[in-house]
C-alpha positions, 0 to 999 in steps of 0.5 A, a space after each residue: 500163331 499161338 502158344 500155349 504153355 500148361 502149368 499145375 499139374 502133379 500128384 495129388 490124393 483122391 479128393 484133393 484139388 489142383 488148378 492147372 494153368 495156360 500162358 497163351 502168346 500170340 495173335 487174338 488169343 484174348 478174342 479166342 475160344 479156350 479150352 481144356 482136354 485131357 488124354 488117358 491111355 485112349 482118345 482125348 476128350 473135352 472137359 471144358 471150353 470159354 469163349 472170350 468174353 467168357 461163356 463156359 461149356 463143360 462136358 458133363 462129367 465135370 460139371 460141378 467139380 471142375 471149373 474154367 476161367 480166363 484173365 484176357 489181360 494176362 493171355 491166361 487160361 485156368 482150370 480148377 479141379 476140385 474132388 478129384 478122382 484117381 479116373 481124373 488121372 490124365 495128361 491136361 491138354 490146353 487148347 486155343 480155337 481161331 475158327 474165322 482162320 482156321 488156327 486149332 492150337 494144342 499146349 504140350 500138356 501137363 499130367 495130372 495124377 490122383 492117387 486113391 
């Protein structure tokens, strides 16, 4: 099992910038794929993920303002958004992948809301 805790949201204006946070406890977590996904009214969609030894892949509506890293020693996931959008206003889902065991593990989100 895998737990994961999302910090960093908030208000904030449009241009501004946030850096989301995820405490992730458990087995393997530092092995793990990580991610990022965000939910508006609608379907939740991918924004950015890393593998453990750090390969990044964005969603190409944030690349270039949004940013993914880790710090395998704290079990910590971050992500960076800068030139932020009131479109970005979401709820920020954090999410670990264990594919060789089948683990698909969600955080309780944390929302983001940029005014205009």
């Amino acid at each position: 099992q895998v737990q994961l805790v999302e910090s960093g949201g908030g208000l904030v204006q449009a241009g501004g910038s946030l850096r989301l946070s995820c405490a992730a406890s458990g087995s393997f977590v530092s092995i793990s794929t990580m991610g990022w996904y965000r939910q508006a009214p609608g379907k939740r969609e991918l924004v950015a993920t890393i593998t453990g030894v750090g390969s990044t892949d964005y969603a190409d509506s944030f690349k270039g303002r949004f940013t993914i890293s880790r710090d395998n020693a704290k079990n910590e996931v971050y992500l960076q958004m800068n030139s932020l959008k009131p479109e970005d206003t979401a709820v920020y889902y954090c999410n670990c992948r264990q594919d060789w065991r089948g683990g698909n593990y969600w955080g309780q989100g944390t929302q983001v809301t940029v005014s205009s």
